[in-house]
N, C-alpha and C positions, 0 to 999 in steps of 0.2 A: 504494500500500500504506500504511494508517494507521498509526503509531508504536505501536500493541498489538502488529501482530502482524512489524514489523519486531523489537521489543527480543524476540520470543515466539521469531524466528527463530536470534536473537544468544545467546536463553541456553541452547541447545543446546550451545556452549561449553562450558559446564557439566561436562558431560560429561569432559573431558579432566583435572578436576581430580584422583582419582584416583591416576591414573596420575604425574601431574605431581609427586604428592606422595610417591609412593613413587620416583620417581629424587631427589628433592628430598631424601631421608632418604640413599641411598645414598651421593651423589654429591657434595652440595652443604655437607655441614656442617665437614667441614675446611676449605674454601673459606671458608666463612665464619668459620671461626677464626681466618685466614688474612689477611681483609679486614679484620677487626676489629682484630685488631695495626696492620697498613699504618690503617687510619680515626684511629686510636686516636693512634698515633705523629702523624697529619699534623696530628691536634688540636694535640696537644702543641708541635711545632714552630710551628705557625699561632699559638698564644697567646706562643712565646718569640721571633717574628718580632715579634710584636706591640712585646712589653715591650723588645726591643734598640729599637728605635726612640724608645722613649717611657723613658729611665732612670729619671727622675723619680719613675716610679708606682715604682719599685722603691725607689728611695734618694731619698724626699725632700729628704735633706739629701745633694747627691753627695760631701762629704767622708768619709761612713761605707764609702764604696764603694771609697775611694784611701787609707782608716786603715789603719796597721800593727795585726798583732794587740794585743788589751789582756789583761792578764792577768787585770784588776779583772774580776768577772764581769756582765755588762748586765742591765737586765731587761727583760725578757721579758712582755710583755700582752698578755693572748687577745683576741681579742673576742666580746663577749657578744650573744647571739640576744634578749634582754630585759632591761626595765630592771633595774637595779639600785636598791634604796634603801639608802642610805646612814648604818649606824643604827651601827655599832662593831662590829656582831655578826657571824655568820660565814653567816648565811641569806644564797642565792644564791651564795655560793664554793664549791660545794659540787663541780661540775665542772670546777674550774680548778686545775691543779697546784697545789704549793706547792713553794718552795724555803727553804733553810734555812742562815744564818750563823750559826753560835756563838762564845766569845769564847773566847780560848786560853788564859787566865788560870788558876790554881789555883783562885781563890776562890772567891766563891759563883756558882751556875750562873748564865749571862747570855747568853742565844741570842735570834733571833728567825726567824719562819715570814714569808714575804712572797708576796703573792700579787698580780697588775695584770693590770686588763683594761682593755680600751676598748670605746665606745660612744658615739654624736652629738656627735663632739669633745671626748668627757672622758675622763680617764683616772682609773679607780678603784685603789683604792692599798688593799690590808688587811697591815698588821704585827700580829702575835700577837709577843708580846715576854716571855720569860720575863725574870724580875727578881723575887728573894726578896724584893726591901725599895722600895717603889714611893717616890718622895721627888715631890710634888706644890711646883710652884711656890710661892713664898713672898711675894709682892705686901709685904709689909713689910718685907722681905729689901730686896731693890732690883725698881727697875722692870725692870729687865731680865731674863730667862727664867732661871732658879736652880737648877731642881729636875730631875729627871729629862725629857727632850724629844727631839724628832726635827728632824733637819736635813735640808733637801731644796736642791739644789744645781742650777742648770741653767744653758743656756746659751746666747743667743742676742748674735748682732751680734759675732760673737766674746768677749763678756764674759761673764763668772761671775754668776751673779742668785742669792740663798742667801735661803730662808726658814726662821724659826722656828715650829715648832707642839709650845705649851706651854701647860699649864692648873694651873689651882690644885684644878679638882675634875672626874670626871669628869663627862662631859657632852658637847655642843657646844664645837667650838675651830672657831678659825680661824687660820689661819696669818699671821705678821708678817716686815717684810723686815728680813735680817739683815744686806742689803748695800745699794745706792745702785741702786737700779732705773730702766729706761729709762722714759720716757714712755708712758701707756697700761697699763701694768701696775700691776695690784691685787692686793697680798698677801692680800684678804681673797675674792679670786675662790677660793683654797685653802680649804675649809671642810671640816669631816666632824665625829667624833665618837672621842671617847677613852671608853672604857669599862673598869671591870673587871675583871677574870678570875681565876680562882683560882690560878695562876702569876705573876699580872704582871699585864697589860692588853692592850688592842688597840685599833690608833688604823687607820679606814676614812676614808680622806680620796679627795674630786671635785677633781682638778686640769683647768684647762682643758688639753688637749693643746699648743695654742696657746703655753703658758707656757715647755714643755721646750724647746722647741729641736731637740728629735728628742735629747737629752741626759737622762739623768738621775740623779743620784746622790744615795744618800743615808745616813745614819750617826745611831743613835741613844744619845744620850749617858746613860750611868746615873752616876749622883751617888752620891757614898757620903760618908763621914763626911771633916768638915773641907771643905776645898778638892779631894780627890779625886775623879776621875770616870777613868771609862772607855767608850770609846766601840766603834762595833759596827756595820759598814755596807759597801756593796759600793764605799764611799769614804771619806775619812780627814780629819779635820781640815787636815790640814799639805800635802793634796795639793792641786798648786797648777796640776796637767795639767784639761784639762777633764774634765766627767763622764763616766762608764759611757753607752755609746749607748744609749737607750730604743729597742726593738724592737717595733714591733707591724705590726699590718694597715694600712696607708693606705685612709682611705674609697677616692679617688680608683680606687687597685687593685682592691678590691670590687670598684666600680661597673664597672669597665670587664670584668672577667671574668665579671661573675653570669649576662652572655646564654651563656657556655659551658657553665653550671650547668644548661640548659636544655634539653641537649644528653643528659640520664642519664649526665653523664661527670662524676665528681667528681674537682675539678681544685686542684692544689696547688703553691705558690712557695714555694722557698727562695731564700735569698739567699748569698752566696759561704760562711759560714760556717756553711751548711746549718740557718741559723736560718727556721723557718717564716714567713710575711710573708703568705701568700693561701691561704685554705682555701674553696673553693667547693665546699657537698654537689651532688652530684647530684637534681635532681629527684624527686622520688617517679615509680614508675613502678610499674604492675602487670605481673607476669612471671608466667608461667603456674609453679605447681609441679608437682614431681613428686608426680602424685596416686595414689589408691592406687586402681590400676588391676588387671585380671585379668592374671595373672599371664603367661598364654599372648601377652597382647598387652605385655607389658612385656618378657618373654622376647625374640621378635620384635623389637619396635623396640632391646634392647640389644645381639642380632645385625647389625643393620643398621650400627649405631654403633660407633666406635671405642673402645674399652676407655678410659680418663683414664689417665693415666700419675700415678702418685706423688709430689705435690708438697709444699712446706712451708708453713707462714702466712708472712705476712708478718713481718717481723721488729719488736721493740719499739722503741720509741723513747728512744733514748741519755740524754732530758735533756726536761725540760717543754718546750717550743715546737721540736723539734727532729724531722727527719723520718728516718727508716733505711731501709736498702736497696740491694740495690750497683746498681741502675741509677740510682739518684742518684748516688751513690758517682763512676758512670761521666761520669755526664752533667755532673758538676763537675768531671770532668777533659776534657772539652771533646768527649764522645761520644757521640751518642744510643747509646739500650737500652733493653728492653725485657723484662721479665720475667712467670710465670706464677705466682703462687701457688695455696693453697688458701683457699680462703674461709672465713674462723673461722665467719663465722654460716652455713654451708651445708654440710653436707660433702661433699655432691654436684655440688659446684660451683667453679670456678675465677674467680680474682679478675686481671686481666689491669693491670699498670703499666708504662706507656711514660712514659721523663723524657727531657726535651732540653735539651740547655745554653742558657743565655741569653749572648748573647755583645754586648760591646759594644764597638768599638774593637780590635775583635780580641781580649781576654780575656774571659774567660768572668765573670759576674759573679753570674750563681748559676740554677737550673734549676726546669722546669718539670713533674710529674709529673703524669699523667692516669691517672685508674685508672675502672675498667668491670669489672660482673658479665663474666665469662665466657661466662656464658650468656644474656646480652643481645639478642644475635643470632641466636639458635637458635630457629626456629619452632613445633619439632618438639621432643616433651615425650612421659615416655609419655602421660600424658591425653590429649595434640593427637593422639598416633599413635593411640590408641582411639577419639577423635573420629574421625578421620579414616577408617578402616572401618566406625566404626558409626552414621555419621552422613551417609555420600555420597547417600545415596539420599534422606531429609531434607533437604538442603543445596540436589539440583539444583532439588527441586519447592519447596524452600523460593525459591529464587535465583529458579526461573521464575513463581511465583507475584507475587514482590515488583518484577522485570520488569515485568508484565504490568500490576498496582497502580499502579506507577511512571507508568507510560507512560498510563492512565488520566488519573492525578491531574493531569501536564502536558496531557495534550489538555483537560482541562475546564479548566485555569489558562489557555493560550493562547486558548480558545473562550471563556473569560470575557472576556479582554484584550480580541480581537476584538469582542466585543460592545459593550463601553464604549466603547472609538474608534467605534465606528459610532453609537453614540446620543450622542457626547457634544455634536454641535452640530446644531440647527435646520437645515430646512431653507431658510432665509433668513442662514442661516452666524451666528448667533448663540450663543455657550456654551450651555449648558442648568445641566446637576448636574454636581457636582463630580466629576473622575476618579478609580478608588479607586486608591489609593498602597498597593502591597504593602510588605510590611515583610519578605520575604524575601530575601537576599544571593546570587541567581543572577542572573543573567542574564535572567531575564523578569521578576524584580523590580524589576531594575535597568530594564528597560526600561520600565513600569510608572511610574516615578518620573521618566522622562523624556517620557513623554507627559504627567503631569500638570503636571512645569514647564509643558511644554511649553504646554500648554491654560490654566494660571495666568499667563504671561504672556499670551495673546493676550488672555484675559479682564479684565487690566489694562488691557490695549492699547485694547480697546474701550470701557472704561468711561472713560479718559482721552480716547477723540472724543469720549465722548457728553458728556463734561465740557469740552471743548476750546474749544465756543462760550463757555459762560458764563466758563471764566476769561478768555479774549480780551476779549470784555464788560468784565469786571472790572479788566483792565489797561487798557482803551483809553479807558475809561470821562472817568477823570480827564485826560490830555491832553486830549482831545479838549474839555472843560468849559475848560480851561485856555485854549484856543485861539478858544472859543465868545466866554467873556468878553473874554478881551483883547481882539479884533477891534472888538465890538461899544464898550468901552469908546473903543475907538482911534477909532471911528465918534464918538462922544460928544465925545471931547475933542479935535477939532482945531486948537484954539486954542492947547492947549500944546503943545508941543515936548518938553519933557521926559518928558512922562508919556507920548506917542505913543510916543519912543525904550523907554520901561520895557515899556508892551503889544507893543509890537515884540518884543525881548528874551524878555517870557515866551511870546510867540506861538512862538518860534524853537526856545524850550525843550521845549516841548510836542510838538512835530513830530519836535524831534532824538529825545525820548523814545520815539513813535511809531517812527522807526526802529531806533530800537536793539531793541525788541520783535521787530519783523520781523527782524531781522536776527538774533538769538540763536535765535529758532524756526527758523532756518531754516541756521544753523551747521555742525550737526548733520552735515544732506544733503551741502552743499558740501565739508567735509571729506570724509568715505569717499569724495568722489567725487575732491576734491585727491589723497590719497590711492593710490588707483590708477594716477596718471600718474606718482607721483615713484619713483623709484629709491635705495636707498641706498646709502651711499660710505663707504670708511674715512673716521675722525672722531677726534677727542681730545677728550674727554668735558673734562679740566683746562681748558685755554685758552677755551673757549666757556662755561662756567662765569665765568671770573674776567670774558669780556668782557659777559657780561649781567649781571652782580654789579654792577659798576658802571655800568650803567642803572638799575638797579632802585635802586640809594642816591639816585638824583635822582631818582627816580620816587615813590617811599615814604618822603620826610624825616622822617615824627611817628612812625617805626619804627627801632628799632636793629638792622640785618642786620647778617649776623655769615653766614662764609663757611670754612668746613672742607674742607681738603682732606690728606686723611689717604693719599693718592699722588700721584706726580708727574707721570706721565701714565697715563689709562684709552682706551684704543682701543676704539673700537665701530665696528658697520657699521650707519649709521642717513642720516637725512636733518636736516641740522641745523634748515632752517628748522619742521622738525614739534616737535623738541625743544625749542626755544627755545619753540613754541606752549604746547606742555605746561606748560611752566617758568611762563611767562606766567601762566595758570590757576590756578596751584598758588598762587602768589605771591602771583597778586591776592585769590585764596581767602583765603589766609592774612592778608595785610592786611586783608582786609573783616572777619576774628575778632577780630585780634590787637587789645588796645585803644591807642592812645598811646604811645608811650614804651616799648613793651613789644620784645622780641628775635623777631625773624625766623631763623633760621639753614638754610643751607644746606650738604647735607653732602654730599661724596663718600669712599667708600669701599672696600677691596675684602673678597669675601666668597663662600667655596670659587670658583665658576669664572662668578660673574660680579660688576657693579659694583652699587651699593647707592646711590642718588643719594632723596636725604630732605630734605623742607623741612618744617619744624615751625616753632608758633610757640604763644606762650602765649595763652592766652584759655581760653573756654568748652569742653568735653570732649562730645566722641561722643557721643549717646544709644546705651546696646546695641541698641534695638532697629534702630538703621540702620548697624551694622556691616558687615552681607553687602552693603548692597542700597546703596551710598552713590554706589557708581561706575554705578547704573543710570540711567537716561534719566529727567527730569521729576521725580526725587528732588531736594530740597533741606532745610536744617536752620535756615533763617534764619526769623527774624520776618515776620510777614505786614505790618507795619507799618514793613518796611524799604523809604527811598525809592526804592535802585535797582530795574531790572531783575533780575530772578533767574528763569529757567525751569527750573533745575534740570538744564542742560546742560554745563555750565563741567568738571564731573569726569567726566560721563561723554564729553566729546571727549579729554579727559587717558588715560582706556583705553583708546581706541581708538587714540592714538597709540601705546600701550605695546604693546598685543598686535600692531598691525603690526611693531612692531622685535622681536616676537619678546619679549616680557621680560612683567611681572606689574604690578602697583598696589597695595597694599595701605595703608588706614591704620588708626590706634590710637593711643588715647593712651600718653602720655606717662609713661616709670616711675612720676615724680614726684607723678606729678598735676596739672601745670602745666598741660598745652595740648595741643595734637594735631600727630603726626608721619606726612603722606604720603610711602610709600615706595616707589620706582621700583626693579625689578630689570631689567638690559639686562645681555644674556650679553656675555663678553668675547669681542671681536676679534683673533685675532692678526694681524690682518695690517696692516701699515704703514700708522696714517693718512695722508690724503693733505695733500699740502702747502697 
């Protein structure tokens, strides 16, 4: 029976859908109201399973996690979906809370608006600052900052770091250090813009995040007549505790949650003092609406369905970066929960919030909430329910017609296949034309792209005999002249002694050359066939390392090796004398690069669940274009005018060692750009090297 009328017999299927979909409405939608809580919750704990493990992503700095409460208030920075530029002005704040200190003085008004975000490791700072009487630095005054300015205070290495950002007009400022700063830091990495404004002014400064400490405080001092000033900040001159904790998102926490974002489940971190730290939107998703359907079918499918029960919105939020809701509420006091609202933007819709505690050392150290349309899960809509009567009969000749299409299109793709395998070589077993490489991602595509390796190696393979004489010719060429003349010389001069012993000498050379040729052509074979007879045995990769390290220092004196071993013992189950072979290869590889004088190193290391074993050395870098193909047969990257032998065998016997132990080969250069680093992966052995 041909695949037409096999998929023609299968989509009579069809048929049952139907039915399937009218118990699917009755029977099925609590259920899945049901399973979407239970999915929804296992997210939630799945991401706070995650973060107990990993503190870090939560509390960069783990002192903010083990701090008593502070009274001084923190701040608080969103992070921004786009750049910011940095101009004084208020474009781009425009989605970002504000908060607000004012001065408690009688006199004249003295408040300021403060607004912080972040973004690729900066932190944007905007202060709106009222002040009736603006007093701009005075540079003849003294060098030192006079007039009205901001003080920013942070804190790293345990030390206090305090910058000045003062100007004489506005414009561009840059911040100067008001204190003895560590090494590496530049006050003038603080930059932004004082500007303005018909109250006062406003100063927008780019701090590197790098600078705070995960700290930040700061206090802006207004100047009034004489020696009087007052100051005005969520920290104090005189305060000699460290700063207010700076609050925001860790790239790191992003990164690691955004594949949950992907999931249509917008997911959300607070941290113990239910300040926000992770906000990942959900995916865009298309959801069917409720469309405006005939009444009689809406009637219908809202009999089928459960009436919604009367729910509230969610509740607002206490404070800028701050999240509400009592199954936060709960989940900070160490309980998963799980709540239903009402959807603001749906009214016909339900917004479903499951939080789960994060717990770490057995305290809870702040929670995880996951929130999902309601209706996410729901198949059946009234439109899908109107489809789905007025469209069954549509659907099954649409499904058996696109069957039938289907099952077409693969018989002529597989009958195409078949037909290029069958023409693609001579009767005399010769390639012909090229095989065509589908660019489809099934399974006959894929198979398609394995025929054509397939048929591109052997048509290498062929061209390589049909080339095989002439390069032998070409290597043999020269010994064999080498061996012509000396002889004949040696014929000529028997009277000396010395020059017979020199013709001797390069006779012997010539020959040796001659076998070594033979013997690298023919490497290859004997190994897979070594190979086959030997067995492997527990091994400790450490000790066989250090005892050919030290051959290879008397082997390779005009090279400085250098020998890394970053564990103390690696067990594998291999054959040592195959490894040492490899090692050999690699070594020699690399001395025939490296020039003089120059570092050899050999690395052992460990990495997830096997060892990482790397010789690198400096000299000449990879061409791209022999990246894939370097470990292939009869490839080489050396000069044609190098006096050794080279067949281009030496790496590819180094793979074959590695894929018989089971492990990989890969090389690449060098971060640096120095040289090139071959790298061995061999899975790790538990079990007891042997003695």
């Amino acid at each position: 029976m041909t695949l037409r009328r096999q998929l023609l017999l299968v989509s009579l299927l069809l048929l049952s859908l139907p039915w399937a979909g009218c118990q699917f409405v009755r029977e099925m939608e609590a259920a899945l109201r049901h399973g979407q809580e239970q999915s929804l919750q296992a997210t939630a704990q799945a991401v706070a399973a995650v973060l107990a493990e990993r503190d870090e992503l939560l509390y960069p700095d783990p002192q903010r996690r083990l701090a008593p409460p502070d009274g001084r208030p923190p701040l608080y920075a969103h992070p921004l979906d786009s750049p910011l530029i940095v101009d004084g002005y208020e474009d781009g704040w425009e989605d970002i809370p504000t908060a607000s200190l004012a001065s408690a003085g009688g006199g004249a008004p003295f408040a300021v608006h403060y607004r912080a975000a972040t973004r690729g490791g900066m932190l944007y700072l905007l202060l709106q600052v009222q002040d009736a009487e603006v007093v701009f630095h005075n540079p003849g005054v003294s060098a030192e900052p006079n007039g009205d300015r901001l003080l920013l205070r942070t804190w790293r290495d345990n030390r206090r770091q305090e910058y000045i950002v003062a100007t004489a007009a506005p414009g561009r400022v840059r911040a100067v250090a008001a204190s003895p700063l560590p090494a590496g830091l530049d006050p003038g990495a603080i930059q932004g813009f004082w500007q303005d404004a018909a109250d006062g002014y406003s100063i927008e400064l780019a701090i590197p995040l790098a600078y705070t400490g995960d700290r930040l405080g700061f206090y802006l001092v207004n100047t009034g007549e004489g020696e009087r000033f007052t100051t005005l900040g969520n920290t104090h001159p005189l305060d000699s505790a460290p700063p207010p904790w700076l609050i925001y998102s860790p790239r790191a926490l992003q990164s690691t949650l955004s594949p949950f974002g992907a999931l249509s489940t917008h997911i959300q971190v607070v941290d113990h003092d239910n300040w926000l730290v992770a906000d990942v939107p959900a995916a865009a998703s298309t959801r069917p609406q409720a469309g405006q359907t005939f009444w009689l079918l809406r009637l219908l499918y809202r009999s089928i369905l459960a009436a919604g029960e009367d729910m509230e919105e969610p509740p607002a939020a206490t404070a800028p970066g701050k999240v509400g809701g009592v199954e936060l509420a709960a989940a900070l006091q160490g309980t998963a929960a799980s709540q239903r609202y009402r959807d603001p933007g749906h009214r016909d819709r339900t917004l479903l919030v499951a939080a789960a505690p994060i717990l770490y050392d057995g305290a809870v150290t702040g929670a995880v909430a996951a929130r999902q349309s309601g209706e996410l899960y729901l198949s059946l809509t009234d439109q899908a329910f109107g489809q789905l009567l007025g469209y069954s009969l549509l659907a099954l000749c649409a499904g058996a017609f696109g069957l039938l299409a289907y099952a077409t299109w693969l018989s002529w793709r597989i009958g195409r296949l078949s037909r290029a395998a069958r023409e693609a070589m001579d009767e005399d077993g010769a390639v012909t034309a090229s095989f065509p490489r589908s660019s489809a991602g099934d399974e006959i595509g894929q198979l398609s792209r394995h025929y054509a390796d397939l048929l591109e190696r052997l048509r290498e393979y062929n061209n390589y005999l049909r080339t095989l004489s002439r390069k032998l010719s070409h290597e043999l060429r020269t010994p064999i002249a080498v061996i012509q003349t000396s002889l004949e010389n040696l014929e000529q001069a028997t009277d000396q002694s010395r020059e017979n012993s020199v013709y001797v000498t390069r006779a012997r050379e010539g020959l040796l050359r001659l076998n070594g040729i033979l013997t690298a052509m023919s490497e290859a074979n004997r190994l897979e066939e070594s190979i086959r007879g030997n067995h492997p045995q527990p091994i400790d990769l450490v000790p066989l390392l250090r005892e050919v390290f030290d051959a290879y220092r008397g082997i390779y004196p005009q090279h400085e090796l250098a020998l890394e071993l970053a564990v103390d013992s690696a067990p594998v189950l291999a054959v040592p004398e195959l490894l040492v072979q490899a090692l050999d290869k690699l070594v020699e590889n690399a001395a025939s690069f490296c020039p003089p004088g120059e570092r050899i190193s050999l690395r052992l290391a460990k990495a997830a669940s096997h060892w990482e074993l790397g010789v690198s050395n400096q000299g000449p870098l990879l061409p791209e274009s022999l990246r894939d193909g370097l470990f292939d047969p009869m490839v080489s990257v050396r000069e044609p005018t190098s006096p050794a032998v080279h067949l281009g065998l030496g790496l590819h016997i180094v793979r074959l060692i590695v894929e018989f132990h089971h492990g990989r080969v890969t090389a690449a250069n060098l971060p640096d750009g120095d040289g090139v680093q071959v790298l061995i992966c061999l899975p790790v052995n538990s079990q007891t090297p042997a003695a």
